[in-house]
N, C-alpha and C positions, 0 to 999 in steps of 0.2 A: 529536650526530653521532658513529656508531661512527670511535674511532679504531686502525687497527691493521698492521700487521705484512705486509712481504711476501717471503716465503720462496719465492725459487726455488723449482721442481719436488718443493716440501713444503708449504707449507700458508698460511692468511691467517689472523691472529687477533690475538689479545693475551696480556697477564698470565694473564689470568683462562680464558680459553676457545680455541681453534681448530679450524679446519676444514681437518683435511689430508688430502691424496691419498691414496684408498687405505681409507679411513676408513668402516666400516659405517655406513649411512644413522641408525639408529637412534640411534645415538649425534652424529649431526649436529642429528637432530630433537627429542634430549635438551639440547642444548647451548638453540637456539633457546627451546622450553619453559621451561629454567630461566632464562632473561632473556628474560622476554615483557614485562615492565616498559622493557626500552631495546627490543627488538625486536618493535615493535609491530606489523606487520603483516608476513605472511610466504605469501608464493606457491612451492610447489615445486617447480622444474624439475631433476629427478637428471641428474647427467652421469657414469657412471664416472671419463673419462679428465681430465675439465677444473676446476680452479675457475674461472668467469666474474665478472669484475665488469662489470658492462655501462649504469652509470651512475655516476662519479665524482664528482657532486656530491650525493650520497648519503652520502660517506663520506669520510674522510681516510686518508691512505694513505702509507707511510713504509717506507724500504729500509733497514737497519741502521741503526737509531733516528734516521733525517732525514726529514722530508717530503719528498716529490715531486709529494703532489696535497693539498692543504685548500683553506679558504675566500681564504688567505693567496695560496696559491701556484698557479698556475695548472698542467696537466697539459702543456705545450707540449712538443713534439720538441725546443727546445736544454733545458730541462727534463729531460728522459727520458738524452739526453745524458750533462748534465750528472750525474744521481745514477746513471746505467748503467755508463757509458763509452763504448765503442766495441764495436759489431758488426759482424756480416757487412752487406752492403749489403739492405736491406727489397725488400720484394715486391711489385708493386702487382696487386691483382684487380678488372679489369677490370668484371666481374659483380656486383661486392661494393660498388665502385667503394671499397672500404678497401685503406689502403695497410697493410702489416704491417712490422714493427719487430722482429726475434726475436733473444731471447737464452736462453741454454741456461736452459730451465724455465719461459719466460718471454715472455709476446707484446702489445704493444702496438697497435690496430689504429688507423688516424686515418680520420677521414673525410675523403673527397674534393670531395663537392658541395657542400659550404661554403664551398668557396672560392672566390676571383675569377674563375678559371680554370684550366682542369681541369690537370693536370702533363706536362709534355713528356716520355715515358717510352719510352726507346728501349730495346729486346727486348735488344741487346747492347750494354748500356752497360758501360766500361770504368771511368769515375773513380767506382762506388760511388754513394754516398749523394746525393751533389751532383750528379750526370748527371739523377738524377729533379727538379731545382728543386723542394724542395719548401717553399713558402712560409713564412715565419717566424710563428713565432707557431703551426702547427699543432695542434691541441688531440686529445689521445686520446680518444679513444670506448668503445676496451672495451681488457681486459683479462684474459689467460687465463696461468695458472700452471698445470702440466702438467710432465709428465716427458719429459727427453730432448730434441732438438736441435730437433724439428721438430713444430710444433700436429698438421699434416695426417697424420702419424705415429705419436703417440703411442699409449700401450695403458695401460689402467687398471694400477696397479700393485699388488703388495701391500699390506697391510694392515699399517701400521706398528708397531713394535713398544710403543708409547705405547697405542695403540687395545686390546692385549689384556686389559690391567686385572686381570690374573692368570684370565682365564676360557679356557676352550679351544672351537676354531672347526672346523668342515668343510671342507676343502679341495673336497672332493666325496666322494660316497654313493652305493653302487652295488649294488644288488639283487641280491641272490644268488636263484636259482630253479633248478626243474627243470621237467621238460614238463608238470605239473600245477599248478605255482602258486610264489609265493615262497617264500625258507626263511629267509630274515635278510636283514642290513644287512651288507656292508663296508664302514665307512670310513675315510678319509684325516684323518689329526690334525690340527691346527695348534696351536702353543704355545710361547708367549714361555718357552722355558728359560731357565736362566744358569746360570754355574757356580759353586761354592762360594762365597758369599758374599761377589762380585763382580759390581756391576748393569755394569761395561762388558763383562762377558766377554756378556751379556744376548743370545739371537737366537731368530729363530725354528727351531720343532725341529717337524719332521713324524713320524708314525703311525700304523699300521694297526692299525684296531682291526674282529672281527669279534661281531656278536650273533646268535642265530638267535631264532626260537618255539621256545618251551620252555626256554628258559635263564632257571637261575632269578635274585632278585634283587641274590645276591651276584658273579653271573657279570656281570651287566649293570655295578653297581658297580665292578667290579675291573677291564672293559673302560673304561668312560667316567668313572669318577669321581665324585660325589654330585651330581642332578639340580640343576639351581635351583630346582625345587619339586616338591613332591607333591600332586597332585591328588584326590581320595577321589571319585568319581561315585557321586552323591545318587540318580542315573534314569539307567536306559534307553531311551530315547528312541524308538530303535531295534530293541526287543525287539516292538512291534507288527506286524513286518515277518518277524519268524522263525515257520517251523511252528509251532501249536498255540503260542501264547503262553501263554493259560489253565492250560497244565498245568506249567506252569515253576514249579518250588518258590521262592518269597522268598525273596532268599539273606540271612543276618543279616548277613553281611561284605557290604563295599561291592567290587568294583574298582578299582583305582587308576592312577593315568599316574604316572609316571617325565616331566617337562616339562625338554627340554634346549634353553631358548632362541637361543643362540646358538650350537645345532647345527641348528635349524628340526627339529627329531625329535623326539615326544611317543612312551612305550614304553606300550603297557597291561597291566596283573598281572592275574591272577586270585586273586581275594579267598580261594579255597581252596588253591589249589595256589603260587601265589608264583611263578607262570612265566609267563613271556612269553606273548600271544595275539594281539595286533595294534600295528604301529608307524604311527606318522601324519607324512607327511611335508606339512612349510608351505613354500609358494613364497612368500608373504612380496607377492603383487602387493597394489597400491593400489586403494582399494576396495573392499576387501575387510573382514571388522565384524572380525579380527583381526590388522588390520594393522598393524605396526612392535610386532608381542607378539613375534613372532619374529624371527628373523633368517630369509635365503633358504636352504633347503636346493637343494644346486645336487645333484641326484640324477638316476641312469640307472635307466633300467627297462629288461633288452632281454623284446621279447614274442616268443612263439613266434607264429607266424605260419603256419597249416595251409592250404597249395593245394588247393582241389578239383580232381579229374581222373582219369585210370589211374595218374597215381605216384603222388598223393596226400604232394605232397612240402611240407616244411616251411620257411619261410624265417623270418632270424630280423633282426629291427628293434630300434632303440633307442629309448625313450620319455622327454622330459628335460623338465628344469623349465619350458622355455621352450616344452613340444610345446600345441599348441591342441587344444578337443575335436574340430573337425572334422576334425583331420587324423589324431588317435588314433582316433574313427568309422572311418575310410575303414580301417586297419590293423585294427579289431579287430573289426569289422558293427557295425551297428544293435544294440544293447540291446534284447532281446526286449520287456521291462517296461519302463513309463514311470518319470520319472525320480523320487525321494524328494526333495520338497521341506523344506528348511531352514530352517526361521526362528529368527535367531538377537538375541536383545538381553538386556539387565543386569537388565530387569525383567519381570514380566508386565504392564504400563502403559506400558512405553518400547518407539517406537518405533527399528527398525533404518532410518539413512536409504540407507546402500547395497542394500537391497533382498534378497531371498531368492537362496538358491543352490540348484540342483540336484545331488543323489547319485545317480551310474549304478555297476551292480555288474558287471564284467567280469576273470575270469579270477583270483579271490580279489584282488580289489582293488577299492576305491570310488574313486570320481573325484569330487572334490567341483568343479563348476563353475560358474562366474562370469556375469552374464549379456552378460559379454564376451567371452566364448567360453575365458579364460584358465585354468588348473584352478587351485584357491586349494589346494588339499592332497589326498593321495592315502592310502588309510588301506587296509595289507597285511594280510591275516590269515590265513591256514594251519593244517595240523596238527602238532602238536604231536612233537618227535621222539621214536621210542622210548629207552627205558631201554639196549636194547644197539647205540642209535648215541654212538659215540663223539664226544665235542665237539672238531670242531679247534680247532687252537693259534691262536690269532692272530699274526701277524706283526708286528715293528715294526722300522723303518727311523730312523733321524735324520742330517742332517746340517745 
């Protein structure tokens, strides 16, 4: 039986491992993976804002190294009391028929229908705790650690500074374009600095970093810092689909990706020239056959949006990680050509069990989507900028 740790509006765990607010899924689902041996079976319900424990004889459970729930000790309200203290007066929901018990970061819920008789609960009780009679012995049901005073309230919070591991994150990523197609990436930094050789001076420091097409490798480097990997593309897969294939020279160099995990942004080079040609953004949803490779790129698109009519006037939309394909349809028409199916696995003998996706080409962009309507990644690609455009500066901000 897991024994572990509960940290107000921070995290539940132990010595060896925890699970704190704020904390990239992938690294939850690494923790889990590396003790598959104590954590045998695992169902994943993601919550931004909550940790839930929602079965306490499941586990053992201890607030500055004491129990308050094992085999020993029962979860009871003079319990909770007892290793709590004192709170504001609990909540009872009617609907839920759970009484709630809340302490800053912290919420206890008890069940009502197990008991004798339901609790005499008057809307304006004055004496607190005791005006609701709640019978002794009360036994906890669930349990939600969370940030701030109020469950009903909370908001997922950042990304603590333990979770960075010395790697840098996207805050968010915002398409730069013009009336003809994208031109690069803007984005927003995140990264555990510290100061001179002091881990408490330690915080987070934000960013602006910008890349276009056509910047070449050492621009991309000196923006974002060295890939977590490099990729060398064996086949175009792809190259079936462009005019006259047959007349395309074998190139002896390959193309390469620049692979930024835990920005959700793959960069692609071209094997002659060493400059930018297409970036691929991953939303990171489930079910998808490269899921938890990446982290979520939380990215804007705005599209241009042309009115038919006598003004023939333009309106302009924003396209983001969370937009569905039929609502991006309705914004950009129907796709003339049918969709490019994908079929993707590790082998030619293994089966993918999440099933094919479809690629639609609209407006120098593919839409790769899901047969949940969800788009698993977006893949940019433009021309190249001349020689007497100047590269802006990127900006960067910290505090």
């Amino acid at each position: 039986m897991l024994d572990l740790e509960v940290v107000p509006e921070r995290s539940l765990g132990n010595e060896q491992w925890e699970f704190a607010l704020g904390m990239p899924l992938a690294q939850a689902i690494s923790i889990l993976q590396k003790h598959c041996r104590i954590i045998k079976n695992v169902q994943v319900l993601y919550s931004e804002q909550v940790i839930e424990v929602y079965d306490l004889s499941k586990v053992k459970l201890k607030y500055c190294g004491v129990h308050f729930n094992s085999q020993a000790i029962a979860p009871t309200i003079e319990q909770i009391d007892q290793s709590f203290g004192a709170t504001h007066p609990g909540v009872y929901n009617a609907a839920e028929q759970l009484f709630h018990l809340n302490f800053r970061g912290l919420s206890f819920s008890f069940q009502l229908d197990s008991w004798n008789e339901a609790p005499k609960y008057e809307p304006n009780f004055a004496m607190g705790l005791a005006s609701l009679q709640i019978p002794h012995g009360a036994m906890v049901k669930r349990m939600h650690i969370y940030t701030g005073n109020n469950l009903q309230e909370t908001r997922a919070p950042v990304m603590p500074l333990a979770c960075f591991l010395g790697n840098i994150f996207a805050e968010s990523v915002d398409v730069l374009r013009d009336g003809a197609g994208p031109l690069g990436l803007k984005l927003r930094l995140l990264t555990a600095g510290c100061g001179p050789g002091v881990m408490a001076d330690a915080k987070v420091r934000s960013l602006e970093r910008s890349i276009y097409f056509g910047d070449s490798c050492q621009d991309v480097l000196g923006a974002l810092g060295s890939p977590h990997k490099v990729f060398y593309k064996s086949e175009d897969k792809m190259k079936i689909h462009s005019p006259s294939p047959h007349k395309q020279v074998p190139s002896k160099c390959n193309d390469y990706f620049f692979n930024y995990f835990t920005l959700g942004v793959d960069i692609l080079f071209d094997s002659a020239t060493h400059l930018v040609k297409k970036f691929v953004l991953h939303t990171n949803y489930p079910g998808h056959y490269n899921f938890n490779i990446y982290h979520r790129c939380d990215f804007k698109i705005p599209l241009v949006i042309k009115k038919e009519g006598a003004d023939s006037q333009t309106e302009d939309c924003m396209l983001t990680t969370y937009s569905k394909w039929d609502q991006i349809q309705e914004l950009l028409g129907h796709p003339m050509e049918k969709p490019v199916v994908l079929h993707r696995s590790s082998s030619a003998n293994n089966t993918n069990p999440f099933g094919s996706t479809f690629c639609f080409g609209q407006q120098r962009m593919i839409f790769e989507v899901m047969q949940n309507n969800h788009i698993a990644s977006v893949t940019l690609y433009g021309a190249h900028r001349t020689t007497s455009q100047a590269r802006p500066e990127s900006s960067s901000s910290s505090h």
